[in-house]
C-alpha positions as CSV (number, residue, x, y, z in Angstrom):
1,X,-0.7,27.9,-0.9
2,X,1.3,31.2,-0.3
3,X,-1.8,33.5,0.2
4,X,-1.5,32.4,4.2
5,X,1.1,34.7,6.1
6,X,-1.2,35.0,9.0
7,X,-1.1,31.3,10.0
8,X,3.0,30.7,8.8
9,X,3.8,33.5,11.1
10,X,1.8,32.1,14.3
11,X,2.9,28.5,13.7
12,X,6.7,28.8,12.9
13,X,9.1,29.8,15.3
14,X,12.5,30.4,15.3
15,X,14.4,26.8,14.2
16,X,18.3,28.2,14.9
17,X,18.8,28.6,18.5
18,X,18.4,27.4,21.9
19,X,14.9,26.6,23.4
20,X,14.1,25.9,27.4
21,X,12.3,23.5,26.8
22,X,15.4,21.1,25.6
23,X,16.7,21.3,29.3
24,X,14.3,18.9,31.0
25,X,13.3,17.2,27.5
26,X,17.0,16.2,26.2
27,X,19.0,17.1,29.3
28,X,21.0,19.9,27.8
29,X,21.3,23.4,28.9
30,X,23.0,26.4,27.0
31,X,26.6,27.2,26.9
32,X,28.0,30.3,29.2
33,X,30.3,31.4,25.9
34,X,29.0,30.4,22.1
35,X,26.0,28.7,20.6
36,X,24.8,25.2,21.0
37,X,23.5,22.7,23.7
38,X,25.6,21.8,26.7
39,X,24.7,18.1,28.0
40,X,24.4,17.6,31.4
41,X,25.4,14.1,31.1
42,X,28.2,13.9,29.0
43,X,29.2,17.4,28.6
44,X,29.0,17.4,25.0
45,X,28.5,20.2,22.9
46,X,25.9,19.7,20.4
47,X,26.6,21.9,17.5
48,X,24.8,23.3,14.7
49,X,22.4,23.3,17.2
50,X,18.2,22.2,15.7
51,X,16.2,19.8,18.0
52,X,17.2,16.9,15.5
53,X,20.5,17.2,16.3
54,X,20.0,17.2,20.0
55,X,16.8,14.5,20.0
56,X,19.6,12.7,18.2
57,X,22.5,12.8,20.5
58,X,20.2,12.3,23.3
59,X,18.3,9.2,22.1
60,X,21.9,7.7,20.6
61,X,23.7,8.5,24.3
62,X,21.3,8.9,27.4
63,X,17.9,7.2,26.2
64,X,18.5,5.5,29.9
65,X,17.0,8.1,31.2
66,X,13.7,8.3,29.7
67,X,13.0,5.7,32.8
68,X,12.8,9.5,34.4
69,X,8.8,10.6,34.0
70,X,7.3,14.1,33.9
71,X,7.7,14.6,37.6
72,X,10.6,13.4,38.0
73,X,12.7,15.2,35.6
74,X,12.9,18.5,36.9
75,X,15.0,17.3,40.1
76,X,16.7,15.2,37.8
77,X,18.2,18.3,35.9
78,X,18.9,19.6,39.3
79,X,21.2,16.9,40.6
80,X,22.6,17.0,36.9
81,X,24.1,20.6,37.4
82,X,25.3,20.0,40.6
83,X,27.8,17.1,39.2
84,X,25.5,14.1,41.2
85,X,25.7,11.5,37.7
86,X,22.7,9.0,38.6
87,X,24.5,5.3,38.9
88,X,23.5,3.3,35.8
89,X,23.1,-0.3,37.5
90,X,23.8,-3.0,34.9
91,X,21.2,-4.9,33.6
92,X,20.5,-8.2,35.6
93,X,20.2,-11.7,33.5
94,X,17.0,-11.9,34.1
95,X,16.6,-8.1,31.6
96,X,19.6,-9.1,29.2
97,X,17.6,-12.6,28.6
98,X,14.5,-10.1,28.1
99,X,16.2,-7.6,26.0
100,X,17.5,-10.8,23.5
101,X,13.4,-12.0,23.6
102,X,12.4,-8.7,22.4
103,X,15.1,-8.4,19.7
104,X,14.4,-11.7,18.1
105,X,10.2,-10.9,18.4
106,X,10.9,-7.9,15.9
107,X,13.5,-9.8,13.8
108,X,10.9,-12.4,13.5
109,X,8.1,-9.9,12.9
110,X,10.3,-8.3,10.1
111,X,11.4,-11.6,8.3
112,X,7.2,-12.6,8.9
113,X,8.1,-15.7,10.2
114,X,5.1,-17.3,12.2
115,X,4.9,-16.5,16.3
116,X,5.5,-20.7,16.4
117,X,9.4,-20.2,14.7
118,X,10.2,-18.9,17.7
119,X,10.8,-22.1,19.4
120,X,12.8,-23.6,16.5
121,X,15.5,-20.8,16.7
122,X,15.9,-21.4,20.4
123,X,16.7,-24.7,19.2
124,X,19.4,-23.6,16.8
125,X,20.8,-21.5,19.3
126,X,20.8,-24.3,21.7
127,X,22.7,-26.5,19.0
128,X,25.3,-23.9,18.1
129,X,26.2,-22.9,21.8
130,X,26.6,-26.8,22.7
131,X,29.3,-26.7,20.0
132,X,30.6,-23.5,20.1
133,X,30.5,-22.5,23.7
134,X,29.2,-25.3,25.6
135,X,30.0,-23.7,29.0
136,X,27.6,-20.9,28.0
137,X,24.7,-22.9,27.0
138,X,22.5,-21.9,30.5
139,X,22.8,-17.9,29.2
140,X,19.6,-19.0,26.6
141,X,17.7,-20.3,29.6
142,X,15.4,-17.3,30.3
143,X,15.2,-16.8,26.9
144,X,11.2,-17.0,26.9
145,X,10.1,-17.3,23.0
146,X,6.9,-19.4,23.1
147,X,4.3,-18.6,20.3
148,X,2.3,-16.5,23.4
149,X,5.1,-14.6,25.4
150,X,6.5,-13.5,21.4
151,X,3.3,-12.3,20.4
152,X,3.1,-10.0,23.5
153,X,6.5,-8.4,22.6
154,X,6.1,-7.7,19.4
155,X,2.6,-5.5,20.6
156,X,4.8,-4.0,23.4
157,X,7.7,-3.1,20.9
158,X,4.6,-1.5,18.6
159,X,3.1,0.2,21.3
160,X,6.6,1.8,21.8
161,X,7.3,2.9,18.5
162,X,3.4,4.6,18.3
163,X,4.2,6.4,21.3
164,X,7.3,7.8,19.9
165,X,5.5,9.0,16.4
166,X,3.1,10.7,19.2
167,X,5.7,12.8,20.3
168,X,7.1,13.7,17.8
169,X,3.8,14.3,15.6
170,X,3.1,17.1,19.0
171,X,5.7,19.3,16.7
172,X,4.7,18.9,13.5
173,X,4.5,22.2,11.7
174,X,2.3,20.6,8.8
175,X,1.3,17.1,7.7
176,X,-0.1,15.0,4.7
177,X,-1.7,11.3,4.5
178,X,-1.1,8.6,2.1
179,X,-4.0,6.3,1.5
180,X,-3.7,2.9,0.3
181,X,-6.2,0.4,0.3
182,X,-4.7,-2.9,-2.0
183,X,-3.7,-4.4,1.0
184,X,-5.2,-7.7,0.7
185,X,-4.9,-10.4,3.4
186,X,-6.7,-13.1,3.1
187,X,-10.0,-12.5,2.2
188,X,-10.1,-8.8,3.7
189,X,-8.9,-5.8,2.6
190,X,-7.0,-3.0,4.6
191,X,-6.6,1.0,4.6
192,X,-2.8,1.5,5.3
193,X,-2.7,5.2,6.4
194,X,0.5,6.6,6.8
195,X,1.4,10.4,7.7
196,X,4.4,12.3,6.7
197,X,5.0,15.3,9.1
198,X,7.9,18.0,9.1
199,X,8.8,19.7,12.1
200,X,10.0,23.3,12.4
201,X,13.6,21.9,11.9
202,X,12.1,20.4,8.4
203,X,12.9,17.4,9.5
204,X,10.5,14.7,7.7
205,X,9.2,11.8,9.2
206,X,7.0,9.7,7.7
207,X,5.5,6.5,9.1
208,X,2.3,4.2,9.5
209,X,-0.4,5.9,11.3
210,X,-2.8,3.2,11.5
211,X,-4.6,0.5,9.2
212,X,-8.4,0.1,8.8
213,X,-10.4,-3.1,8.3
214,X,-12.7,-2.0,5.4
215,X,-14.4,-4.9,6.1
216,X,-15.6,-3.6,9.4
217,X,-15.8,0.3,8.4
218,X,-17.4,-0.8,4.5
219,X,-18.9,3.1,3.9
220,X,-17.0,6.1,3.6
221,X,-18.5,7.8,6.9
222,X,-17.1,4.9,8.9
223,X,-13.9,4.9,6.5
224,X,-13.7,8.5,7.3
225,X,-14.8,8.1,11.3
226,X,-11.8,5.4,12.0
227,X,-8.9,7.9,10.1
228,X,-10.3,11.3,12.4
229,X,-10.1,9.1,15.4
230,X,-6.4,7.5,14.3
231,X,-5.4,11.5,13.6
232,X,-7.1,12.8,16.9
233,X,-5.6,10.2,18.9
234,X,-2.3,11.4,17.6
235,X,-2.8,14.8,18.2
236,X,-2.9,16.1,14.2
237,X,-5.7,18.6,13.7
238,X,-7.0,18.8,10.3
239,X,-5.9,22.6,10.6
240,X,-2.4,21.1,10.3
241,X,-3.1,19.3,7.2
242,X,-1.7,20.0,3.9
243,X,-2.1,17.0,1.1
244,X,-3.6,13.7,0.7
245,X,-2.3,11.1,-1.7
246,X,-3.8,8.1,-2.4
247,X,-5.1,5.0,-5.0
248,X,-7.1,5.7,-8.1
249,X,-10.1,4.2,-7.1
250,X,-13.7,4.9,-7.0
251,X,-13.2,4.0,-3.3
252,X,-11.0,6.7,-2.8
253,X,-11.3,9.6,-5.8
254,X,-15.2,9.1,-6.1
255,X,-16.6,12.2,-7.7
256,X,-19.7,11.8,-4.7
257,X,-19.0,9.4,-2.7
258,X,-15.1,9.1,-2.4
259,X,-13.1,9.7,0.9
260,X,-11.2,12.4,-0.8
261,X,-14.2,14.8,-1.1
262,X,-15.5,13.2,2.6
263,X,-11.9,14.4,3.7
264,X,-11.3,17.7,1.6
265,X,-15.1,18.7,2.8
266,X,-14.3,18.0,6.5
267,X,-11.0,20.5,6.3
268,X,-12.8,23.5,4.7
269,X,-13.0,26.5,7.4
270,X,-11.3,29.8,8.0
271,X,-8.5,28.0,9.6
272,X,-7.6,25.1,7.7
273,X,-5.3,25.4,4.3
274,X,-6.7,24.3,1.0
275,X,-5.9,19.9,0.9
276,X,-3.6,19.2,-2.4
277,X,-4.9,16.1,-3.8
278,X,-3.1,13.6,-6.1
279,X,-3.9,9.7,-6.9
280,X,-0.7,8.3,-9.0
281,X,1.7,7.9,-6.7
282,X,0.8,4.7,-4.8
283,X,0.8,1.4,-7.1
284,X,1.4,3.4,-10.1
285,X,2.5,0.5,-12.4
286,X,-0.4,-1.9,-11.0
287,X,-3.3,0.2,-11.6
288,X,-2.2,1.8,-14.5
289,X,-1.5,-2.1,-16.1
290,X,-5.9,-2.4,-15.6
291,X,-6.0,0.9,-18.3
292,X,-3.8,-0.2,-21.0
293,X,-3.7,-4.1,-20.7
294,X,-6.2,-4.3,-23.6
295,X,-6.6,-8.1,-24.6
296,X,-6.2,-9.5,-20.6
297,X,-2.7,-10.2,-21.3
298,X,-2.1,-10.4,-17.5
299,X,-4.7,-13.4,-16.8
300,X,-3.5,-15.2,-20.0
301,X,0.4,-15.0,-18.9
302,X,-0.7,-15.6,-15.2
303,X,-1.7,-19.1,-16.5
304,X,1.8,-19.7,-17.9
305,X,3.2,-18.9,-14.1
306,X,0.9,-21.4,-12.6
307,X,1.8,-24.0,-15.3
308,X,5.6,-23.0,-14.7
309,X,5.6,-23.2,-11.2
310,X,3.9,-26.2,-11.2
311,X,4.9,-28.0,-13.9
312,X,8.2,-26.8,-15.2
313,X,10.2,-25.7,-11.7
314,X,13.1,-27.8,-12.7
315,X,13.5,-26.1,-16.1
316,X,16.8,-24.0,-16.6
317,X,15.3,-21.8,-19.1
318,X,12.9,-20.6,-16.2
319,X,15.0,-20.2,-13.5
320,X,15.7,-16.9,-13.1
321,X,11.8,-16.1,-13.9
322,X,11.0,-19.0,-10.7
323,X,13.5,-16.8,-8.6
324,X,12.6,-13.6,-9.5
325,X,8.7,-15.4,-8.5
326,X,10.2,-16.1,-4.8
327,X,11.9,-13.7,-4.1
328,X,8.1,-11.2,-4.6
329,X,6.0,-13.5,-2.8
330,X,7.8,-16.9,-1.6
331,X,7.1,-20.0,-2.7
332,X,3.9,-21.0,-2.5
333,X,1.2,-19.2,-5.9
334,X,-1.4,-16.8,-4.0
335,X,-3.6,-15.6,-7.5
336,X,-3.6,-11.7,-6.4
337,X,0.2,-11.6,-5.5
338,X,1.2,-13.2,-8.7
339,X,-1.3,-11.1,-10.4
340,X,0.3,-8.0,-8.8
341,X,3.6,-9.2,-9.7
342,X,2.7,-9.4,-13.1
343,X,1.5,-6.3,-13.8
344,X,5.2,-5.0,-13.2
345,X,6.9,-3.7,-16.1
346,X,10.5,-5.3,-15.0
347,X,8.4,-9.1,-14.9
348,X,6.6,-8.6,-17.8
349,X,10.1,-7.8,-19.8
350,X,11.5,-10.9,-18.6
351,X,8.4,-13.0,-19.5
352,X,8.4,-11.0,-23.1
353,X,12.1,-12.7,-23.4
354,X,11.6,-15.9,-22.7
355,X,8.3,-16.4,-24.9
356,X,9.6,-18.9,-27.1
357,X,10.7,-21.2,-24.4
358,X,7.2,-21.0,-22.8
359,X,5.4,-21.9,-25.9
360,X,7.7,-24.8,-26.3
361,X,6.8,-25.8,-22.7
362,X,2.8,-25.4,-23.3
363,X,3.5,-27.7,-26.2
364,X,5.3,-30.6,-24.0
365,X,2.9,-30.3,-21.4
366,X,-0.2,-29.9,-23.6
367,X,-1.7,-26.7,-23.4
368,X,-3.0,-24.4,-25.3
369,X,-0.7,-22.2,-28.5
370,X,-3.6,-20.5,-29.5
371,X,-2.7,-17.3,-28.3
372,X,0.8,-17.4,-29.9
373,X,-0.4,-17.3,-33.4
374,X,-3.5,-14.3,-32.8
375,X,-1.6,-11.8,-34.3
376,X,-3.9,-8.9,-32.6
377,X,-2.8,-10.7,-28.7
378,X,1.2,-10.5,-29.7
379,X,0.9,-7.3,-30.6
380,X,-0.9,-6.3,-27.8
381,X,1.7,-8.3,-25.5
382,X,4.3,-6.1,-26.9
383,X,2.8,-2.7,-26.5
384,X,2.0,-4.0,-23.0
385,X,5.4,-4.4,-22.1
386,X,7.0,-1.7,-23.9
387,X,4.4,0.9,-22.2
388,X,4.3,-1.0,-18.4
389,X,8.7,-0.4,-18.3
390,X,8.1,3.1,-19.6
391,X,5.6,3.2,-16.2
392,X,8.2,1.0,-14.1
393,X,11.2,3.6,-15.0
394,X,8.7,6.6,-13.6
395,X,7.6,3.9,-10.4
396,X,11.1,3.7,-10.0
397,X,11.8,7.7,-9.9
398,X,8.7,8.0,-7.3
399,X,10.3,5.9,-5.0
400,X,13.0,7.6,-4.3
401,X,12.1,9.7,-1.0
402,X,13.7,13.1,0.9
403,X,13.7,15.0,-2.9
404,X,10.5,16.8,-1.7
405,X,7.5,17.3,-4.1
406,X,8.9,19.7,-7.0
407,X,11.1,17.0,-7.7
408,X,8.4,14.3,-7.8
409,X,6.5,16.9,-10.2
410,X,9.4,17.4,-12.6
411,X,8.8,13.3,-13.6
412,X,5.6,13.5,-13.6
413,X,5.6,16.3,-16.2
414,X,8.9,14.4,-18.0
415,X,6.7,11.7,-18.1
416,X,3.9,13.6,-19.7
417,X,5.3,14.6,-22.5
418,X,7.1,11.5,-22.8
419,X,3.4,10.5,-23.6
420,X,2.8,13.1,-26.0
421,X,6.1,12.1,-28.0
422,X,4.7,8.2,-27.7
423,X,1.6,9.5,-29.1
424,X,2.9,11.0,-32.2
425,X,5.6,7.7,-32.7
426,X,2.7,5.5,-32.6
427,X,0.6,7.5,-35.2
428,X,3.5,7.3,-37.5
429,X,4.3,3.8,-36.9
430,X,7.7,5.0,-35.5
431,X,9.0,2.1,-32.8
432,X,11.8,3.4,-31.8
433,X,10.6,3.5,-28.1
434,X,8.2,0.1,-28.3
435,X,11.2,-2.4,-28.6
436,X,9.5,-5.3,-28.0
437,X,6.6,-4.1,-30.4
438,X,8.7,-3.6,-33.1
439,X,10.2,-7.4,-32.5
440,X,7.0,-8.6,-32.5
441,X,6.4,-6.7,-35.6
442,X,9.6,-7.7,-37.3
443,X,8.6,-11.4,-36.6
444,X,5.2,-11.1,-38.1
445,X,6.8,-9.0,-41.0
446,X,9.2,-11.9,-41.7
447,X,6.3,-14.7,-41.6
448,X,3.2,-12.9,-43.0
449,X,4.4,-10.2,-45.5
450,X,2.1,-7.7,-43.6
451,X,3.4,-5.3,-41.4
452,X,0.7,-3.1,-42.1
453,X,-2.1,-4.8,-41.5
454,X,-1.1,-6.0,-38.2
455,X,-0.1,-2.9,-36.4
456,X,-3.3,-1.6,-35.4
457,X,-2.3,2.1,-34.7
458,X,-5.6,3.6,-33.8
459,X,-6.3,1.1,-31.2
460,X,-2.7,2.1,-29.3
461,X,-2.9,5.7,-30.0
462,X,-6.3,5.2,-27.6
463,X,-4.7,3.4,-24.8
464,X,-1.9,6.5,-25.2
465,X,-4.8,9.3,-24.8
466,X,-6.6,7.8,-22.1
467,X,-3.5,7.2,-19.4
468,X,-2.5,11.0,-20.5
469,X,-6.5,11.9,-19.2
470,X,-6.1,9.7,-16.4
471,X,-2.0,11.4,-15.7
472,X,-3.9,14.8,-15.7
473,X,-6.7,13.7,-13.5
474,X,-4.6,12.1,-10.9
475,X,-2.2,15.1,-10.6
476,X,-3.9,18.3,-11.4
477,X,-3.7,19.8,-7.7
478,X,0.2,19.4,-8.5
479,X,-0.3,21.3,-11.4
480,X,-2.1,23.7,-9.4
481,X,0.6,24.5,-7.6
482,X,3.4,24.7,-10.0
483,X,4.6,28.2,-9.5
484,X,4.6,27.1,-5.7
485,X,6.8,23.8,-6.3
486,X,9.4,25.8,-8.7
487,X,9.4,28.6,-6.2
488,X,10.5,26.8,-3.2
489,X,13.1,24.4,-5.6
490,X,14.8,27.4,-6.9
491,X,13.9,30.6,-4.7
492,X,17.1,32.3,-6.1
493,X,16.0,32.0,-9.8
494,X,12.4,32.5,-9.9
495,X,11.4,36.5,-10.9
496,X,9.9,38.0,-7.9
497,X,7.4,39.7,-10.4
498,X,5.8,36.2,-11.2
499,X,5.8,35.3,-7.4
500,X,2.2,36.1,-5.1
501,X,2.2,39.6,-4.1
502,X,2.3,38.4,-0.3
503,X,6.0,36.9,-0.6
504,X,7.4,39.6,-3.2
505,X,9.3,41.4,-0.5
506,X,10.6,38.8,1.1
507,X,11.5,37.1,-2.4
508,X,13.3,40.2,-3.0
509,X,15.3,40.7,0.4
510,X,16.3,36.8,0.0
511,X,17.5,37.2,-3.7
512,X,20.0,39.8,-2.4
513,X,21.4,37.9,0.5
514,X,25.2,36.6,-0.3
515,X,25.1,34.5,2.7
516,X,21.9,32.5,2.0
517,X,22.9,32.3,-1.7
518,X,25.8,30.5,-0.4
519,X,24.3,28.5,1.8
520,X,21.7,27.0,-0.8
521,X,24.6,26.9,-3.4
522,X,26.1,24.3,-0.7
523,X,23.3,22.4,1.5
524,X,20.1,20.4,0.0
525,X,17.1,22.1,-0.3
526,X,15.8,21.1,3.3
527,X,18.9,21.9,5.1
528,X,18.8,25.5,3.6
529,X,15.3,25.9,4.6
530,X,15.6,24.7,8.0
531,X,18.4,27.1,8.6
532,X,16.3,29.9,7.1
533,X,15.3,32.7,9.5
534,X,12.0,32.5,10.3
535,X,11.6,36.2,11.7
536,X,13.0,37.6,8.7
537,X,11.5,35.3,6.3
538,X,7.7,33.8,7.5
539,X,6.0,33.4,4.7
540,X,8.4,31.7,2.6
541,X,9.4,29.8,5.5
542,X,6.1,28.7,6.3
543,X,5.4,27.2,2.6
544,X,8.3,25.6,2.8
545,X,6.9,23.8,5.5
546,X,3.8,23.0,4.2
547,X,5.8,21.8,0.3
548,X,8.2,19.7,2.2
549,X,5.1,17.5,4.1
550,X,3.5,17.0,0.8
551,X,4.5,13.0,0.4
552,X,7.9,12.9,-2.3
553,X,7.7,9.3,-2.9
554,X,5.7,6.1,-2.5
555,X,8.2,4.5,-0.7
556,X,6.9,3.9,2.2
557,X,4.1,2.5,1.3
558,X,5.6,0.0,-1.4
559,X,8.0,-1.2,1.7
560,X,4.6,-2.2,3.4
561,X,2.9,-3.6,-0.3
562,X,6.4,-5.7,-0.7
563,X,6.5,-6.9,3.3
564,X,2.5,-8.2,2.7
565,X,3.2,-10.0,-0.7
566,X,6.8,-11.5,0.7
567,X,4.8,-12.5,3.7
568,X,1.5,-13.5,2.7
569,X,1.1,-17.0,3.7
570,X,2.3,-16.2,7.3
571,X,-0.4,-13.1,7.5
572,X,-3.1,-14.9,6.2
573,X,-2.8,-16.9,9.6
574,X,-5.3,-15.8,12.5
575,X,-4.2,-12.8,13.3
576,X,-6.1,-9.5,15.2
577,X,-6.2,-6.1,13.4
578,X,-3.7,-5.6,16.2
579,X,-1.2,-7.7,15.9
580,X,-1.3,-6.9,11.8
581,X,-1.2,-3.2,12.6
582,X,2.2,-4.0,14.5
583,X,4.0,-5.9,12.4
584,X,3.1,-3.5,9.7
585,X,4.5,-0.8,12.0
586,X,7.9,-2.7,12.7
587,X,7.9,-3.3,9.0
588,X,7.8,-0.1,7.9
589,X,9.0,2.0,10.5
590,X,12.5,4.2,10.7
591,X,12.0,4.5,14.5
592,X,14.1,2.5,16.7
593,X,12.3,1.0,19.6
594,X,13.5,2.6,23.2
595,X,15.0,-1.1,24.2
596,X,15.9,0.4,27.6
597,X,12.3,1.8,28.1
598,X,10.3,-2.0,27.0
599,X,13.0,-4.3,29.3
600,X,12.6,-2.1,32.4
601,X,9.0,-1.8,31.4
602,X,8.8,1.9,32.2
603,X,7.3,2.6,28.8
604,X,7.0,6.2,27.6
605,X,3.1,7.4,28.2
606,X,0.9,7.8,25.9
607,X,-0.1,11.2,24.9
């Protein structure tokens, strides 16, 4: 990853400083005395000056006048320095009523309520306003939210949002994809792809690129066709792209026929930089659960659920398992989502607990006990849970985002040799980290006088070695680049001797800078970096680049996972690939639609 100073040099620029281009852009000139932008609107002066400070100011303060095009913009900035401030007329009823319609189409598309619910919270509105303020009841008159009209808003309000990730993906030093394909509605299955770029600012954005139908693109080459056209359509060259994470499956990782090599093969030339692969960071604790659930645990306990929720909702001993149940995937049972569900080390736990009460309820309702005296299946219930919350406490660490890659790769590694010590307890028949093993154990102890016998070491020192072949699998490209990662987590402490020949001097003239020791002593790791020099420091500042667009975290795409399992019943409705792609979008996204832009319906263009 270092050995490219040619291309860091010719694709990062200076990040400190100001740029022309802002003028016309953001409406900001520079300052006659000092640093900073000057805006022409307000007069404010934005300081430390980085284009994410002033995109910022600009979109919080003035986003009015994006109603400005291209071609109009330059005698905009004219009139602007001359003192002539455009009039901002009011909006009329007519656009406050459409500006309320388009806010309550994306709350609705958030909560995934059906387009129909739209109707019913006019009603409520109606109702309160009657009571409330009855003389202001005619203000929800052009409130338009028929099932038809909300539909449309909610693909204007995506439309928006994708031509706001366009722009901003036009400055995006280096990228990587994220490609997940459990998305299951209905009876078809989806590609979420999502892209996390980082501009010269290192200023991360990451977002939903686009979703394929697998049905409709079933092989790879059409697989692989749909994402080049989703990335050429948003201006990302392959050139640009640094890592690719997705699922574990054969789908995705084939050795042949998997999109990964499709991908990796379609980046090799002279001018692309070599693709970092890894496959455990998306769904980490459900497909993992498929490698160690030995004795289909899952599909046994998934019949309790169904029994439960069926049988036994008015229960107090299962009440917080019935709302823990709704709050994952509502009220009504959809077999994969409470499959899924299952297969989550915090679920499992709380099942594990409550085990007595559920064979008491089998017995009163007349199902089968038979698995509660196999002494193999309890066993292998308990070294199910125990080993899915040591996976749901690294889940949990993956998911939290902005901590860049090297610090994703220090729990991965934790984690390995939190395997290794696991391994060894387990040949000893040590349970110190297996509590609900060694309960089960204890209980069978007490009844059968054979602890022994029943621990079946061998069979869990297996399960064990083969997630530790499939940890090293998934994340070997990280381990490839481990001198990279702790280089650019700690520049200041790593021996320049042990660092690529290409960044040596550099290393070395960064080492002995006071200032920019302070500075990292005192700023996160991406705030140092963006304000590092990039004249004096191209190389390192270029890697830094490509490290930070490598995908942290798989949050992102669990916020989409936990928005289609929430939601399920409401996107199982006919829906288009179009209007799922949206409100997958407005579920996911950290944009805010330009409101101004979709109610005077002077959209931005599309790049």
């Amino acid at each position: 990853m270092w050995m490219t100073p040619k291309r860091c040099k010719m694709e990062i620029e200076e990040s400190r400083g100001f740029r022309p281009e802002w003028t016309q852009r953001f409406l900001v000139v520079e300052p006659p005395e000092g640093e900073g932008a000057l805006c022409l609107v307000c007069g404010h002066l934005v300081v430390p000056i980085c284009e994410r400070d002033v995109r910022r100011h600009y979109e919080a303060e003035h986003q009015y006048y994006e109603r400005y095009v291209e071609g109009e913009r330059a005698a905009l900035v004219e009139r602007l320095r001359q003192g002539d401030l455009p009039e901002i007329p009011p909006l009329t009823p007519e656009e406050r009523a459409a500006r309320a319609g388009l806010g309550l189409a994306r709350l609705l598309a958030l909560k995934g309520r059906g387009w129909a619910e739209g109707g019913f919270v006019y009603q409520c509105m109606e109702v309160m306003l009657k009571d409330v303020l009855p003389d202001h009841v005619s203000v929800i008159g052009g409130i338009d939210l028929s099932p038809e009209i909300t539909q449309q808003r909610v693909l204007k309000i995506n439309e928006n949002l994708r031509s706001q990730l366009f722009n901003r993906a036009k400055d995006f030093r280096a990228y990587s994809l994220a490609l997940d394909d459990q998305a299951f509605v209905a009876y078809e299955n989806y590609l979420l792809v999502f892209v996390r770029g980082v501009d010269q600012d290192l200023e991360v954005q990451e977002e939903l690129l686009t979703i394929v139908n697998l049905t409709h693109h079933f092989s790879v080459g059409a697989l692989m066709a749909a994402i080049l056209e989703a990335l050429q359509t948003a201006g990302l060259s392959l050139q640009r792209m640094v890592g690719l994470t997705t699922t574990h499956t054969l789908r995705m990782i084939g050795e042949n026929s998997g999109l990964v090599s499709y991908m990796r093969e379609k980046a090799v030339s002279p001018n692309c930089w070599n693709v970092i692969h890894y496959s455990g960071f998306l769904h980490l604790e459900l497909l993992s659960s498929y490698d160690v659930d030995v004795n289909q645990v899952i599909n046994t306990v998934s019949e309790w659920i169904v029994l439960i929720k069926t049988r036994g909702v008015r229960r107090p001993e299962f009440q917080a398992l019935l709302t823990e149940s709704e709050s994952e995937h509502g009220e009504r049972v959809n077999g994969r989502c409470l499959n899924n569900w299952l297969r989550k080390g915090k679920t499992l736990k709380l099942i594990f607990s409550l085990r007595k009460e559920i064979e008491a309820f089998l017995v009163s309702v007349g199902a089968t006990t038979v698995h509660f005296t196999d002494k193999q299946w309890l066993c292998d219930f308990g070294f199910l849970v125990d080993i899915m919350d040591h996976l749901r406490e690294l889940s949990e660490l993956l998911r939290v985002n902005k901590v860049f890659a090297a610090a994703a790769f220090d729990h991965i590694c934790t984690f390995e040799a939190k395997l290794n010590l696991l391994h060894r307890h387990i040949e000893e028949k040590n349970l110190t980290h297996f509590a609900a093993l060694r309960e089960v154990a204890d209980e069978l102890k007490q009844h059968l006088k054979e602890d022994d016998k029943v621990l079946a070491a061998d069979r869990y020192q297996g399960v064990i070695c083969r997630l530790q072949k499939e940890f090293e699998r998934h994340f070997k490209d990280l381990k490839f680049i481990k001198k990279d990662l702790e280089l650019f987590a700690n520049p200041f402490n790593f021996k320049p001797e042990y660092a690529p020949i290409s960044v040596r001097v550099e290393l070395t003239k960064l080492q002995a800078n006071t200032n920019l020791w302070n500075e990292y002593r005192n700023k996160d790791l991406g705030q140092f970096y963006a304000g590092l020099p990039a004249e004096s420091y191209p190389i390192i500042k270029g890697v830094a680049c490509k490290v930070a667009s490598l995908f942290d975290s798989s949050e992102i795409c669990e916020k989409a996972f936990s928005y289609l399992t929430r939601n399920q019943h409401t996107l199982s409705q006919p829906l288009t690939d179009e209007h799922l792609h949206a409100l997958f979008r407005i579920a996911t996204t950290e944009i805010e639609p330009h409101w101004d832009a979709l109610v005077r319906g002077r959209n931005e263009p599309n790049p």
